[in-house]
C-alpha positions in Angstrom: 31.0 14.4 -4.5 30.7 17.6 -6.1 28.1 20.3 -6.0 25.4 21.1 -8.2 26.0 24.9 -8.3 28.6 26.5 -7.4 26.5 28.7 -5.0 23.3 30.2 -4.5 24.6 33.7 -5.7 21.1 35.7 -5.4 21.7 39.0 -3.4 18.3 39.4 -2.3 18.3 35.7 -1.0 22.0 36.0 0.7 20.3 39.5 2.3 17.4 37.8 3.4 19.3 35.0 4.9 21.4 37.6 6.8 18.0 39.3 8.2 16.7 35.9 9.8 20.1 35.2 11.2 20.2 38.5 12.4 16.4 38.3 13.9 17.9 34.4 15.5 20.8 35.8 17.3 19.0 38.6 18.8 16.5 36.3 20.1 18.3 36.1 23.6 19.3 32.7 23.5 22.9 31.2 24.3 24.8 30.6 20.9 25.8 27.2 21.9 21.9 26.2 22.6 21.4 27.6 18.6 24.3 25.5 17.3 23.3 22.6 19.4 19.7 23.1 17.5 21.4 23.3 14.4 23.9 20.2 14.5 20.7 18.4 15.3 18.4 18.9 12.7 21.4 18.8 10.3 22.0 15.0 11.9 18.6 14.1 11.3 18.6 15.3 7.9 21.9 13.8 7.3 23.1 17.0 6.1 27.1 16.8 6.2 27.6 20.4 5.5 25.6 21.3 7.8 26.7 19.5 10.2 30.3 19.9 9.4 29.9 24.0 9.8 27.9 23.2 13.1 30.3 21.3 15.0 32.8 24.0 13.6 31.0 27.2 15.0 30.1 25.7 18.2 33.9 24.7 18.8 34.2 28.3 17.7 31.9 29.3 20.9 33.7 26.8 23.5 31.5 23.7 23.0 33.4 20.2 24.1 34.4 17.5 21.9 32.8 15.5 24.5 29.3 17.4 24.0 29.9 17.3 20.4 30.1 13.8 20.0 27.0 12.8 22.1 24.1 15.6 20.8 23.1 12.5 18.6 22.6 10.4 21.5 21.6 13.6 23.6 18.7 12.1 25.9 20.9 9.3 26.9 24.3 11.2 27.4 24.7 12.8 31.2 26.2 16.0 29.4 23.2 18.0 28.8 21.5 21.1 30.6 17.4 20.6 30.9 17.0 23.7 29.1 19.1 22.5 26.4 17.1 19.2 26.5 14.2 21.0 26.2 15.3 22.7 22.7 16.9 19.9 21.0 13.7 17.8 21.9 11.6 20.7 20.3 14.0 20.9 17.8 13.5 17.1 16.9 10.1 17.3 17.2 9.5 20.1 14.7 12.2 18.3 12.1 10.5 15.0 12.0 7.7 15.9 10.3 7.1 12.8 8.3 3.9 11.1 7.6 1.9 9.7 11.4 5.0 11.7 13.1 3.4 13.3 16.4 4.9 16.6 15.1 5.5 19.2 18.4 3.2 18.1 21.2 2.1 19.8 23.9 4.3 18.4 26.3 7.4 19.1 24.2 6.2 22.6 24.1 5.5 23.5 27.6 8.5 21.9 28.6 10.9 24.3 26.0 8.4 27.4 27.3 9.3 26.6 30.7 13.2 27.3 29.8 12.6 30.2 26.7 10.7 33.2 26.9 8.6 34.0 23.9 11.1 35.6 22.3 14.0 33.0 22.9 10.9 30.5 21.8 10.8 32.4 18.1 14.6 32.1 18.0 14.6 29.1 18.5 11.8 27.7 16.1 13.2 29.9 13.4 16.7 28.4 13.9 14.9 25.1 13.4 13.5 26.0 10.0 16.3 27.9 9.1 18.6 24.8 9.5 15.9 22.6 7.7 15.9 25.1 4.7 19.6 25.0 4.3 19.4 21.3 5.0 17.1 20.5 2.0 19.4 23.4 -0.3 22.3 21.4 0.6 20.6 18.0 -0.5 19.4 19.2 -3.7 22.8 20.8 -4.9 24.4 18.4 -3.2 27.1 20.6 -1.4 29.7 18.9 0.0 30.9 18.7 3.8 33.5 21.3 4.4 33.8 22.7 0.7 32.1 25.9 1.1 31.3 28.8 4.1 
């Protein structure tokens, strides 16, 4: 497969990509609970860049093969925290967006407030659209897995 484009070379968009990751990471949430988000909307998008650089950085932050291997199958694998539950099911949630999809409910949102902060919350949702904006980039141009970044 090759790519569309050879990137998306726009300094102001690479400079306001760099400002949300910026505004993410200082959201005072463990890295590995942001890459987890991240290789999880990029698996339900079927984004293989995506989720190729995912499982890359989190092995990059100490994350386990083991872990790795099972954030797909997340609620039935014993290898999860609740807080991390908590954001990959919000994180689900606010990916499937589809037509009759139940979207975020209240239930999946008090139980990710009762682990995040406000602050950690905002992180967190705008590491979910972050990854579902690079997700539908990588689609349209279709980047390859492990070509680029």
């Amino acid at each position: 497969m090759e790519a569309r484009m050879k990137s998306m070379a726009n300094p102001d968009l690479i400079t306001a990509i760099q400002h949300l990751q910026k505004a993410i990471h200082a959201g005072g949430v463990d890295p590995l609970v942001l890459e987890l988000v991240h290789l999880r909307a990029s698996q339900i998008n079927g984004c293989s860049p995506c989720v190729f650089a995912g499982v890359q950085t989190a092995k990059k932050h100490g994350e386990t093969e083991e872990r790795l291997h099972n954030v797909v199958a997340w609620r039935e694998a014993p290898f999860f925290t609740e807080e991390e539950r908590a954001a990959l099911a919000l994180t689900e949630a606010a990916t499937r967006i589809q037509d009759g999809a139940p979207g975020v409910t209240d239930e999946i949102w008090d139980a990710a407030a009762d682990h995040f902060d406000e602050k950690q919350m905002s992180a967190i949702i705008l590491n979910i659209a972050l990854t579902n904006f690079f997700n539908r980039i990588n689609h349209t141009i279709r980047e390859p897995a492990g070509k680029t970044w």
